[in-house]
Residue frames relative to the residue before (quaternion, step in Angstrom):
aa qw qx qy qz dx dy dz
X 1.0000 0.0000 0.0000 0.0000 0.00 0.00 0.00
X 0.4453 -0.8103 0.3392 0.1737 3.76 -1.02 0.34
X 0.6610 -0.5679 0.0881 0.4825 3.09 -0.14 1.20
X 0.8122 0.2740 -0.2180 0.4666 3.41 0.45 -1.67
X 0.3199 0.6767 -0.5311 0.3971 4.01 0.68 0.87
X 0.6633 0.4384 -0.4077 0.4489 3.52 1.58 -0.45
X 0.4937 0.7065 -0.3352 0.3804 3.68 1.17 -0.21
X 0.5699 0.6174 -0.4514 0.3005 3.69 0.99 -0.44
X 0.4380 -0.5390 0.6657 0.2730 3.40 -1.14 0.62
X 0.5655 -0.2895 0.7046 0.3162 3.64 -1.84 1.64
X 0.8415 0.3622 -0.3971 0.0545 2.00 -1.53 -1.69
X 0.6742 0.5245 -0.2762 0.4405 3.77 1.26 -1.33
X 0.6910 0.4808 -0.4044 0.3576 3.52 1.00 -1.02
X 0.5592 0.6796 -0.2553 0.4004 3.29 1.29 -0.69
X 0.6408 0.4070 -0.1990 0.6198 3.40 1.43 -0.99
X 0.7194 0.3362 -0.4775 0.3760 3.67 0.29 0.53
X 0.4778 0.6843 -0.2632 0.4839 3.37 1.54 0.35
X 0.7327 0.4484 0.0225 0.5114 3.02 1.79 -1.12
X 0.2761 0.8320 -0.4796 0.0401 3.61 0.92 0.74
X 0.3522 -0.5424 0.6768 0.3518 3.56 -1.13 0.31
X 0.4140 -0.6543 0.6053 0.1848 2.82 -1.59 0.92
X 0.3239 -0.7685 0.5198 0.1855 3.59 -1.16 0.66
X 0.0986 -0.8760 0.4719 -0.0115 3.41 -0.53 1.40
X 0.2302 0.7637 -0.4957 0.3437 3.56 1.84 0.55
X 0.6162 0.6242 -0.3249 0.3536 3.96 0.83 -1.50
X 0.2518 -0.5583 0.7884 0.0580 3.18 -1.39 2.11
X 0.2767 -0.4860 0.8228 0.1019 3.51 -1.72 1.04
X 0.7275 -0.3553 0.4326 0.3966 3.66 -1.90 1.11
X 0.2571 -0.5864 0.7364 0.2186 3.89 -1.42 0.09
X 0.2031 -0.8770 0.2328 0.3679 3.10 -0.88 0.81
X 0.7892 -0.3586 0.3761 0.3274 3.16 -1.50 -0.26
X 0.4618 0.7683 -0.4429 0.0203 3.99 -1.10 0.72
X 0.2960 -0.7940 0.5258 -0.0734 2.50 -0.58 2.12
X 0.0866 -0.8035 0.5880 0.0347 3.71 -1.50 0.69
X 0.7104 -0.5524 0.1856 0.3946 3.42 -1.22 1.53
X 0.4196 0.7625 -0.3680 0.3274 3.92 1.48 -0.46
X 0.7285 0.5837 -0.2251 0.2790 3.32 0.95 -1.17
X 0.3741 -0.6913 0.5101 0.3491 3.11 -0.79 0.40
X 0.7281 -0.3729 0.2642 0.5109 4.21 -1.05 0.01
X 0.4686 0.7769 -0.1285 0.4003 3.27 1.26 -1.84
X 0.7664 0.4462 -0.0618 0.4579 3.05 0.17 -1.98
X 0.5499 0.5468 -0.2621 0.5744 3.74 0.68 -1.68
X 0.8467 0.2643 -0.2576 0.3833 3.80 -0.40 -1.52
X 0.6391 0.4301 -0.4054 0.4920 3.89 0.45 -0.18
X 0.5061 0.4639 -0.4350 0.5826 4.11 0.82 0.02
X 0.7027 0.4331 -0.3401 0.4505 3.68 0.25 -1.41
X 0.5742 0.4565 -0.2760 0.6211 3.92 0.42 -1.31
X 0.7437 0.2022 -0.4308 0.4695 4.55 -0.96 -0.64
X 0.7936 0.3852 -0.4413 0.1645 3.88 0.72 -0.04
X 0.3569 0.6445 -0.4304 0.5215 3.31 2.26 -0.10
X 0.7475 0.6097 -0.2056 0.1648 3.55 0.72 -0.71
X 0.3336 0.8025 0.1273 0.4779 1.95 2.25 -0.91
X 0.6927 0.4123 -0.0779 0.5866 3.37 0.41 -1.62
X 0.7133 0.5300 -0.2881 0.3568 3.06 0.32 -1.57
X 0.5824 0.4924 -0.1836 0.6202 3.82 0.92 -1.30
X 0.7227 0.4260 -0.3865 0.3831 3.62 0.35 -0.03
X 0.6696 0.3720 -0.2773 0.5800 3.42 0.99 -0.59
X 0.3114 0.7646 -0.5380 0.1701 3.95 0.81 -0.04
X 0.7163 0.5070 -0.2426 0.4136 3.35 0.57 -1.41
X 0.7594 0.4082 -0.2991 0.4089 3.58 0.48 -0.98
X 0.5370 0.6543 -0.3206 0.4250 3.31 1.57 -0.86
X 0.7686 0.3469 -0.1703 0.5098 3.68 1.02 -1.05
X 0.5385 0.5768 -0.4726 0.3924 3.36 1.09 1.13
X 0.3795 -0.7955 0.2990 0.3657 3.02 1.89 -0.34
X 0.6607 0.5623 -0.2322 0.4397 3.53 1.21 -0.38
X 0.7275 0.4298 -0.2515 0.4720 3.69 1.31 -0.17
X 0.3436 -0.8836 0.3181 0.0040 3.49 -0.26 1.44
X 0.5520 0.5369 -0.0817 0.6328 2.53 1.84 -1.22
X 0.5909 0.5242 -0.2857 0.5426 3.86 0.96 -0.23
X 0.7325 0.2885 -0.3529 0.5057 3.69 0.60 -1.08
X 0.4856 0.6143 -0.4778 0.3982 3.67 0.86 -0.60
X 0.6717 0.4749 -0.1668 0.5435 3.92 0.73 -1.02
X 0.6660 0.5130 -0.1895 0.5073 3.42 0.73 -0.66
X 0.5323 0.3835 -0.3519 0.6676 4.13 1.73 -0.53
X 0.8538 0.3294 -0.3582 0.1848 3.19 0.13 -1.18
X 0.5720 0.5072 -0.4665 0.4449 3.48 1.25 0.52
X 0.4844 0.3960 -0.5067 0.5932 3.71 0.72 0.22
X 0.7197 0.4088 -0.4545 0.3292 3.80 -0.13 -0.58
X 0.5298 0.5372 -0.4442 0.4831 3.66 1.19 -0.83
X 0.4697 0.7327 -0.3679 0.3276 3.67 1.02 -1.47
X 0.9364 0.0203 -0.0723 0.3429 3.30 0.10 -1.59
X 0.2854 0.7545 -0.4527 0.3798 2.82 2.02 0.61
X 0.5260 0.6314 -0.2522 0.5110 3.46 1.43 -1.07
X 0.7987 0.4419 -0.1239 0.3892 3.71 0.11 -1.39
X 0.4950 0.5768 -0.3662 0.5368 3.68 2.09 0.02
X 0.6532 0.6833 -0.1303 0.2992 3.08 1.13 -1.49
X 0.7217 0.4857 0.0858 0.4856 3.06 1.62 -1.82
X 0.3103 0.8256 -0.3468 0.3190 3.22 2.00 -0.66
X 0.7141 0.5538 -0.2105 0.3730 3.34 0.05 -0.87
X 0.6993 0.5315 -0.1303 0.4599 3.18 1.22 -0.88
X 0.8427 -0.0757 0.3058 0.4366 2.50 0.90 -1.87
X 0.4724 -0.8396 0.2680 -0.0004 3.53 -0.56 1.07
X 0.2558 -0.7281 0.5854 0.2486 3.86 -0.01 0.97
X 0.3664 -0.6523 0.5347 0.3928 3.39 -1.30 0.36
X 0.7494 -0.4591 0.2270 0.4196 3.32 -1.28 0.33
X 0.7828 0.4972 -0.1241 0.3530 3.23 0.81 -1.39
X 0.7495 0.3669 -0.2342 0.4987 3.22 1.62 0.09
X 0.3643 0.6384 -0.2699 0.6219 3.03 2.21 0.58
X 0.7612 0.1798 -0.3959 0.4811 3.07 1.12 -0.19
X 0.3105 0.7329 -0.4650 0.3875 3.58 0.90 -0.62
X 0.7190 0.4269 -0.3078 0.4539 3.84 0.39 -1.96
X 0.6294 0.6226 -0.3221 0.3354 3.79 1.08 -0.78
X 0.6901 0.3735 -0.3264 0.5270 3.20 1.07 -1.46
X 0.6176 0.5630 -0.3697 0.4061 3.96 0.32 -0.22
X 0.6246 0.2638 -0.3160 0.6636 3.71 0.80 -0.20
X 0.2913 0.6370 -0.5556 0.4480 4.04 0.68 0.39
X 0.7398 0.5319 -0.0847 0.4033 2.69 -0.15 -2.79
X 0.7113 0.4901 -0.3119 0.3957 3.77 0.16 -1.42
X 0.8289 0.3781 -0.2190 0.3493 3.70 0.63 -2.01
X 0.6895 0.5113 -0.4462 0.2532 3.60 0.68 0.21
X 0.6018 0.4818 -0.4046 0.4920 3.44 1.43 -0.05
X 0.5991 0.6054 -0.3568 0.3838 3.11 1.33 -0.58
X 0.6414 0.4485 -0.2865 0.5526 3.78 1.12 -0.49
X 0.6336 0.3135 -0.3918 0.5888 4.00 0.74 -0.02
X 0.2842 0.7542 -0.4245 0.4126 3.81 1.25 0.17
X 0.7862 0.4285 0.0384 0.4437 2.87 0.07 -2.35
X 0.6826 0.3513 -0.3927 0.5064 3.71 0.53 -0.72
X 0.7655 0.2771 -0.3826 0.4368 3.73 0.18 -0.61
X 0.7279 0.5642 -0.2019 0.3332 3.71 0.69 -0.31
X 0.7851 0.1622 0.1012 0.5892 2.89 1.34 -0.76
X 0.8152 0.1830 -0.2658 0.4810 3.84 0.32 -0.18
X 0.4354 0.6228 -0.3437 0.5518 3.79 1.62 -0.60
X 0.6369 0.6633 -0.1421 0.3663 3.74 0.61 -0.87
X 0.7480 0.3350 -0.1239 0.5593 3.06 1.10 -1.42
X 0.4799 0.6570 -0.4252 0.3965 3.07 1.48 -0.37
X 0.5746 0.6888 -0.2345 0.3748 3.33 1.20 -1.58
X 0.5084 0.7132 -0.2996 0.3781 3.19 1.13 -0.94
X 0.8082 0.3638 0.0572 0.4596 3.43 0.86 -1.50
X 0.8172 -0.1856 -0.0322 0.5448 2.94 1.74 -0.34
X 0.2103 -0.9161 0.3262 -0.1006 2.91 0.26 2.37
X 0.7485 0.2477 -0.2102 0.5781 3.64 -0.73 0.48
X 0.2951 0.6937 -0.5581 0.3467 3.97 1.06 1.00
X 0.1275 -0.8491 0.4762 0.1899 2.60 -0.88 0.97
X 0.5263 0.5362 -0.5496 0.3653 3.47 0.95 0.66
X 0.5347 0.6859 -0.3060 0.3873 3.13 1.21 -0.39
X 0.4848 0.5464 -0.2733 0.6259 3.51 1.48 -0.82
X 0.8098 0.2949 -0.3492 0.3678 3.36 -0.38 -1.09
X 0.4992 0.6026 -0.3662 0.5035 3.92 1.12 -0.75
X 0.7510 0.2996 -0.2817 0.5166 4.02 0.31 -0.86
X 0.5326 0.4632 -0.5114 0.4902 3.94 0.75 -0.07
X 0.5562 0.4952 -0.4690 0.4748 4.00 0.52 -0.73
X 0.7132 0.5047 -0.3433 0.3447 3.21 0.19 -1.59
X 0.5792 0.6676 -0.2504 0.3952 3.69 0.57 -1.62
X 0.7216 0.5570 -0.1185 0.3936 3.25 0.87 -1.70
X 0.6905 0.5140 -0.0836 0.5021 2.96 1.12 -1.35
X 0.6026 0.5068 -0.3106 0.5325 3.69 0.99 -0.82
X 0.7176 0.4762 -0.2162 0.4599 3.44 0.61 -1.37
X 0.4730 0.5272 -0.4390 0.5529 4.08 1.13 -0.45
X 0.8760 0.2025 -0.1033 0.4254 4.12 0.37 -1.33
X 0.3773 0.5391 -0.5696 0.4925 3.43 1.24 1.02
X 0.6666 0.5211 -0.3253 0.4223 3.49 0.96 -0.87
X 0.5185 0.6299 -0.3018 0.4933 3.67 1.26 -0.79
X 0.5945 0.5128 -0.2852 0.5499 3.45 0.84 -1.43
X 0.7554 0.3956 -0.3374 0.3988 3.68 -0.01 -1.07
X 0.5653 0.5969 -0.3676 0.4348 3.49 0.81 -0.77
X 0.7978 0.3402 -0.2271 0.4430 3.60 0.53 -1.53
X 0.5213 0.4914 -0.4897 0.4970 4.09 1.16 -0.29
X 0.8122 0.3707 -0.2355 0.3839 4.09 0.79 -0.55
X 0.4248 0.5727 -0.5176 0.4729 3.48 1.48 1.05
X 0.5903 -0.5111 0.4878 0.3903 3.70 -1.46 0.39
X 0.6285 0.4337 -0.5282 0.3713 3.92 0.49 0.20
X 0.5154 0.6505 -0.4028 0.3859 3.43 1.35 -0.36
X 0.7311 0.5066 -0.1142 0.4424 3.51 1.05 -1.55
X 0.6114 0.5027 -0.3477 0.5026 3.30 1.33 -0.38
X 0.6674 0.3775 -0.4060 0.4972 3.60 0.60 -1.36
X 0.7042 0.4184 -0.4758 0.3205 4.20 0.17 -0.25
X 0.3850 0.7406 -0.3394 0.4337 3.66 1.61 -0.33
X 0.8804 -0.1523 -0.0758 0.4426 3.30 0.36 -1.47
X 0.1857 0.5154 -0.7178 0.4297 3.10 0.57 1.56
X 0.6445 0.4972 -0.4079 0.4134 3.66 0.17 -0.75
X 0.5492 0.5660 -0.3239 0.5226 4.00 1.12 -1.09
X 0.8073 0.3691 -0.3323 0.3189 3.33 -0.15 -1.38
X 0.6393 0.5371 -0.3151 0.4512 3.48 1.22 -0.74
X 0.7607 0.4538 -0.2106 0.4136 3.02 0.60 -0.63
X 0.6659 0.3127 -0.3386 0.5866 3.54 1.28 -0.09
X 0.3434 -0.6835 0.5382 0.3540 3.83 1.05 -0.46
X 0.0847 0.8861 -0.4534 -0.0451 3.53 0.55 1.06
X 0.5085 0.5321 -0.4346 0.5191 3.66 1.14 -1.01
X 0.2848 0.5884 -0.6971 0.2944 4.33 0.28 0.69
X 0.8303 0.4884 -0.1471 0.2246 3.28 0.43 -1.71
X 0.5306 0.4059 -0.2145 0.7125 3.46 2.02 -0.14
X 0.5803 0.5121 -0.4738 0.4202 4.03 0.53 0.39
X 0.4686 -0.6969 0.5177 0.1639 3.14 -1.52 0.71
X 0.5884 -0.4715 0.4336 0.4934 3.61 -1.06 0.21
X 0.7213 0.3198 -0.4028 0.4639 3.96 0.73 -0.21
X 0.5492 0.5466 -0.3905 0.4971 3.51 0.91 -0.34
X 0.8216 0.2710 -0.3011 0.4010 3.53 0.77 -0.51
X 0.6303 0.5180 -0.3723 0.4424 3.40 0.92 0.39
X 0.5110 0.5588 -0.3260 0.5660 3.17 1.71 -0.08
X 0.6028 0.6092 -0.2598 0.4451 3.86 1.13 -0.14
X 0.7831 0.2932 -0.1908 0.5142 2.87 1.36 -1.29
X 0.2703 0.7423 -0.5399 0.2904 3.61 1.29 0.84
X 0.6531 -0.3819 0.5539 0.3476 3.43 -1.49 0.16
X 0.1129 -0.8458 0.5074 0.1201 3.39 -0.39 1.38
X 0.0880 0.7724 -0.4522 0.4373 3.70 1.00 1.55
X 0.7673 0.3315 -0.0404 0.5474 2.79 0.30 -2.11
X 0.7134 0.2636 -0.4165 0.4980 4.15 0.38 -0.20
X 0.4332 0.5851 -0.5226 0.4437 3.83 0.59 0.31
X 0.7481 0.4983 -0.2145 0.3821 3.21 0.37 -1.49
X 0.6203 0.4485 -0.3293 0.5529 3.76 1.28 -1.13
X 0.7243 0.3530 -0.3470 0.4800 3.77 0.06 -1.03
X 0.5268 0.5035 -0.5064 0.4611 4.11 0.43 -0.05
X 0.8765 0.3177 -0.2462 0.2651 3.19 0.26 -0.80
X 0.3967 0.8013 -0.1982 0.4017 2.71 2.17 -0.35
X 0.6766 0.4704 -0.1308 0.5511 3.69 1.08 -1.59
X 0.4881 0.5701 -0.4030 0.5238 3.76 1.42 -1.33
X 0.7694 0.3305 -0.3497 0.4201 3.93 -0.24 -1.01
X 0.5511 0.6207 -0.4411 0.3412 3.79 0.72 -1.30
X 0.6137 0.6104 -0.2236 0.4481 3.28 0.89 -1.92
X 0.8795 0.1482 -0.2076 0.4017 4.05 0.29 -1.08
X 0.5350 0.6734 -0.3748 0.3463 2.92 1.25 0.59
X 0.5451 0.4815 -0.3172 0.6086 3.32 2.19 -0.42
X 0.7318 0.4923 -0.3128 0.3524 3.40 0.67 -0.95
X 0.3080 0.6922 -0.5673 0.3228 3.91 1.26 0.32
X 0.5808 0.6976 -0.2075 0.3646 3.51 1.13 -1.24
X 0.6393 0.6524 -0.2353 0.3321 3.14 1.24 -1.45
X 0.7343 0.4944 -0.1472 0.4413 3.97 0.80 -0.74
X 0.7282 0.1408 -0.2167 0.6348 3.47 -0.09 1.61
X 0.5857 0.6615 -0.4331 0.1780 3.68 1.13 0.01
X 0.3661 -0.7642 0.4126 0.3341 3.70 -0.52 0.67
X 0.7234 -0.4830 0.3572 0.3404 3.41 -1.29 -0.43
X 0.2896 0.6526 -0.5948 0.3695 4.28 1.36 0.35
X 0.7069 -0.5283 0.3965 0.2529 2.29 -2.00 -0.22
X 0.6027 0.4885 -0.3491 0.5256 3.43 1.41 -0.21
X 0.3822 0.5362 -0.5177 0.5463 3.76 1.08 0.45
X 0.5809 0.6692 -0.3532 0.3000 3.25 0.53 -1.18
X 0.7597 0.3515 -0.0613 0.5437 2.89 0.10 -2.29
X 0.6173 0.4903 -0.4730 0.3935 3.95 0.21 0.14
X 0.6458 0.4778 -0.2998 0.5146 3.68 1.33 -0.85
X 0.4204 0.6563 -0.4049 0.4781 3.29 1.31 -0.79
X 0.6632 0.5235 -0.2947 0.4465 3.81 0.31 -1.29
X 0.7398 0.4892 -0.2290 0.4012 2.78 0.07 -1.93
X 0.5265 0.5976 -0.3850 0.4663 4.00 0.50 -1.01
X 0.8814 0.3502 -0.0131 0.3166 2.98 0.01 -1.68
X 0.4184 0.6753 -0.2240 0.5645 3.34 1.82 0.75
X 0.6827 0.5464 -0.0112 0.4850 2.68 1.21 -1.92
X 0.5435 0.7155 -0.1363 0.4172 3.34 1.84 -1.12
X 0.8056 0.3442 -0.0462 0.4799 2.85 1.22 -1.64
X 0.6375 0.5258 -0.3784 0.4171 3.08 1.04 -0.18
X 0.7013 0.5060 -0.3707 0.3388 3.18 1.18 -0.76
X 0.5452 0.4752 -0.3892 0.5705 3.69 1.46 -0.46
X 0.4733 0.3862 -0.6118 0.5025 3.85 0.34 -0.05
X 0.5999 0.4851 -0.5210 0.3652 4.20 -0.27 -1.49
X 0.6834 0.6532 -0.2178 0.2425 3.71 0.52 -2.30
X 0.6585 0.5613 -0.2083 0.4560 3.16 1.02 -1.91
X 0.7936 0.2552 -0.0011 0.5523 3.67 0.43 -1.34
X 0.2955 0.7493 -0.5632 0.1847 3.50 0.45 0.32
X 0.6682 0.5998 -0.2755 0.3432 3.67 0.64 -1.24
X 0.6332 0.3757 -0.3861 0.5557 3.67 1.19 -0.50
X 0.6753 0.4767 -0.4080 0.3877 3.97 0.26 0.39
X 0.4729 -0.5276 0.5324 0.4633 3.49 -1.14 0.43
X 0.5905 -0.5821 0.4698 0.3030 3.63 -1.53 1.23
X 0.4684 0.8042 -0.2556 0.2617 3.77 1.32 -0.15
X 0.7072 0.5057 0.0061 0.4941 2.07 1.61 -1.75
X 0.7489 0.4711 -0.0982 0.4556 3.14 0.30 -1.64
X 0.5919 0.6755 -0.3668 0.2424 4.02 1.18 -1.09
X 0.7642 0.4593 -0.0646 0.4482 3.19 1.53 -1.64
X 0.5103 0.5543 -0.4706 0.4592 3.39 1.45 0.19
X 0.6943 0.5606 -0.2773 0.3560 3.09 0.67 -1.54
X 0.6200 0.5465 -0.3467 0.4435 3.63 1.32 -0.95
X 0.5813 0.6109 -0.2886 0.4534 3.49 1.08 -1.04
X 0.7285 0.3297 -0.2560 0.5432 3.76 0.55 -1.03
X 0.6426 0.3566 -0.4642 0.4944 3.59 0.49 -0.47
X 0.6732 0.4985 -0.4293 0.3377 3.76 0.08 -0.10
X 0.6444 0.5444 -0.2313 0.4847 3.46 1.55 -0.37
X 0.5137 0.7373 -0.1862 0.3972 2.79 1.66 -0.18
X 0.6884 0.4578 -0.1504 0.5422 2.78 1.01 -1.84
X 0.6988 0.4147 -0.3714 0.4492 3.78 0.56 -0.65
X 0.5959 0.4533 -0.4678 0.4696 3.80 0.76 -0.30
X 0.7121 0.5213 -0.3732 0.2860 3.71 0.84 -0.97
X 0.7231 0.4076 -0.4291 0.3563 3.26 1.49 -0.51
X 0.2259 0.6554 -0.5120 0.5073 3.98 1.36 0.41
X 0.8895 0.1555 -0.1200 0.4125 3.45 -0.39 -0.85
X 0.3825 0.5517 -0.5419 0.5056 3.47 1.11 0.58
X 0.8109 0.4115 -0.2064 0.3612 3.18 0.35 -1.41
X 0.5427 0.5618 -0.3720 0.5015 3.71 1.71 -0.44
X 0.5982 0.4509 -0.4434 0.4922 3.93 1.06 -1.33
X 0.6284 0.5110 -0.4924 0.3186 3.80 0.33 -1.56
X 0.6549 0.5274 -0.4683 0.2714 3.91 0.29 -1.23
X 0.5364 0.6154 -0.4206 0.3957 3.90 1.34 -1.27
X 0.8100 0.3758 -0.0329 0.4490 3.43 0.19 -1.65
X 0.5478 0.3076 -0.5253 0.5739 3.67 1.12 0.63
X 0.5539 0.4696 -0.4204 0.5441 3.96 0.47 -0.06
X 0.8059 0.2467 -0.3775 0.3837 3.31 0.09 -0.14
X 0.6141 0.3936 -0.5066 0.4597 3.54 0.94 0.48
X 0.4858 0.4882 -0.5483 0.4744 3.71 1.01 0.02
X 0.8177 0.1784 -0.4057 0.3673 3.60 -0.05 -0.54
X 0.5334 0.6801 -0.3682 0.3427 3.84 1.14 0.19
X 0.7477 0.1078 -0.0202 0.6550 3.11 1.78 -0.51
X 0.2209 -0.8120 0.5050 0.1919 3.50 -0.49 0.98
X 0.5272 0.4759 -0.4978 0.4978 3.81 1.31 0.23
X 0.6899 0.3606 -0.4189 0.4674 3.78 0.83 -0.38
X 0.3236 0.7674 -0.5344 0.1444 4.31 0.73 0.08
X 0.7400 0.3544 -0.2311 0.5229 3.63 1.05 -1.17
X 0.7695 0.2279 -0.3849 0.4557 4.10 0.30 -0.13
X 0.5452 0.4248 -0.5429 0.4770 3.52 0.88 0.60
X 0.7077 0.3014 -0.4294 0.4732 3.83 0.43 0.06
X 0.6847 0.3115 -0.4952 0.4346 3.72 0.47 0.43
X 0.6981 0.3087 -0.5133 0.3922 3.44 0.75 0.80
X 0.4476 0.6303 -0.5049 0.3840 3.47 1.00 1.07
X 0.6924 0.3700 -0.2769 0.5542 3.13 1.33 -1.28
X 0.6038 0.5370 -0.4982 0.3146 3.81 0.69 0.25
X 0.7449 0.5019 -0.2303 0.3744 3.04 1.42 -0.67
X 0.5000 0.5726 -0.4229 0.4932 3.31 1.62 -0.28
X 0.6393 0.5417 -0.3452 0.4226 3.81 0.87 -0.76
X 0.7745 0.4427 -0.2791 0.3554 3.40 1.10 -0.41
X 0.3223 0.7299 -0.5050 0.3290 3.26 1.77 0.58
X 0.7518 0.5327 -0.0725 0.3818 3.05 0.60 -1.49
X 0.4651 0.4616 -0.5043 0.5624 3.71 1.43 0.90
X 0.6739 0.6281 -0.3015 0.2457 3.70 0.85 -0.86
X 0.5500 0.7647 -0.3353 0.0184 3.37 1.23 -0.67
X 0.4085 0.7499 -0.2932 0.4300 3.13 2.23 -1.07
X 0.8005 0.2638 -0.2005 0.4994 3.61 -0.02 -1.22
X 0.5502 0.5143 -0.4606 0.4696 3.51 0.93 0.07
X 0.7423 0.2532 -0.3452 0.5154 3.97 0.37 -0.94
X 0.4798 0.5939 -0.5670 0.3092 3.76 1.00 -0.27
X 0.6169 0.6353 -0.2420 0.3967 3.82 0.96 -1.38
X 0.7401 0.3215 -0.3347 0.4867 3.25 0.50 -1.05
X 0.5662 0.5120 -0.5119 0.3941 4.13 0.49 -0.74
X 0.7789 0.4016 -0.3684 0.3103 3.53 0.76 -0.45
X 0.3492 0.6762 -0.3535 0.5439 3.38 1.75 0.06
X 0.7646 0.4238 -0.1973 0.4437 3.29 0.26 -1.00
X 0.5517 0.6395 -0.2480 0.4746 3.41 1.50 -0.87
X 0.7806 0.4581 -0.2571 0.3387 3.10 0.85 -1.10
X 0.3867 -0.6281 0.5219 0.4284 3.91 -1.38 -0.17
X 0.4835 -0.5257 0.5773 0.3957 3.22 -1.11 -0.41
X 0.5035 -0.5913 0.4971 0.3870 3.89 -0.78 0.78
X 0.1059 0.7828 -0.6091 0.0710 3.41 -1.23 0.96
């Protein structure tokens, strides 16, 4: 064991064993849309309920102390502009509030990635090898660290650029500004039956999705493996909020088992790229700290070894992707 491993404060190791659980976190409300709507109609509901969410977790988010809130608080700005990719064609954030949505999912994803390593991928490690104490001392950095840029987060949700960009988002939606920058084909394509553009963009993301994931079989553990799952995830991402977004116009039959399928591919890409983000942000406490250099490189090289158990439930996931239809 290493010397300065005898320095930890109990009390702390004990307290990373000991989380409180954080019950501040608004999950999405859902969502119900009917074959009545026009496209328009369908995408300003879908957009006031990403918006929504997002405004729901504000408060807890700008205490700085609720993880499980900002985590709920991204994933309604991602649905957000997961939504506004979809809609593209149509229609057009303005520039200045296109970026704004950027610098805010900034602010959110870096506590949210020192989140995950001490909360969530450190842990499972634990699983395999419990009562470690380098492992401890590696998830107290992490912890630390997360809890330094949860406080950042809170700071930047409680500045007036925060309150503006939720202002006029709230305006544009609410007045339907991107009218005045739409064409006569853009605007007749709005006032379509928003059925028929579900159905095209479902099936749309369904191919995108197996068209990255050809890639997916025989891939190794580099970094360009990486950044292909990285895609592939983030495909998988969208499609399932396309299924989510538009679910209500489909028999629940239909639509139940895709969504299970893509969310199940998910979870195995997310733990890939947990374990790729964890490798960034365990390198930077080895060279941030030179007492944390040795138990932050045996939990890189533990985690890179553990890529390479996953592949089963990874090609098991995608055959069922592939298995599946899109809802029509």
């Amino acid at each position: 064991m290493n010397a300065h491993l005898d320095t930890v404060d109990p009390a702390a190791i004990a307290e990373v064993h000991r989380a409180e659980p954080d019950n501040s976190a608004v999950r999405a409300a859902p969502l119900a849309l009917n074959r009545q709507l026009s496209v328009e109609q369908a995408f300003r509901r879908i957009a006031a309920n990403c918006r929504e969410q997002i405004a729901a977790n504000h408060p807890a988010v700008a205490r700085g102390n609720a993880p499980e809130a900002l985590h709920q608080m991204r994933v309604g700005l991602r649905r957000l502009r997961s939504a506004l990719k979809l809609f593209s064609p149509l229609l057009e954030l303005p520039a200045a509030l296109r970026a704004d949505l950027r610098w805010l999912g900034e602010q959110l994803g870096a506590a949210r990635d020192w989140d995950v390593l001490a909360a969530s991928t450190l842990p499972r490690v634990a699983e395999d090898l419990p009562d470690d104490m380098e492992l401890v001392l590696v998830r107290l950095a992490a912890e630390t660290r997360a809890n330094e840029l949860r406080a950042t987060a809170a700071e930047a949700v409680s500045t007036e650029r925060y309150a503006e960009l939720m202002r006029n988002l709230g305006s544009w939606l609410h007045d339907a500004a991107w009218r005045s920058h739409c064409s006569a084909v853009q605007r007749n394509a709005l006032a379509r039956p928003t059925r028929r553009f579900a159905d095209e963009v479902l099936e749309q993301s369904r191919k995108r999705l197996l068209k990255r994931g050809r890639k997916l079989r025989g891939a190794g553990a580099d970094a360009k493996c990486d950044r292909m799952r990285h895609r592939v995830r983030i495909a998988a991402k969208r499609a399932r909020y396309a299924a989510e977004f538009f679910q209500s116009l489909y028999p629940k039959r239909q639509v139940h088992g895709y969504i299970e399928s893509l969310s199940r591919l998910q979870d195995e890409l997310g733990w890939l790229n947990d374990t790729a983000v964890a490798d960034g942000l365990l390198k930077k406490l080895q060279h941030g700290e030179a007492r944390l250099d040795g138990s932050a490189a045996f939990m890189r090289g533990y985690l890179a070894s553990s890529q390479h158990g996953g592949g089963g439930k990874l090609r098991k996931a995608w055959r069922s992707v592939k298995a599946a239809r899109a809802p029509a």
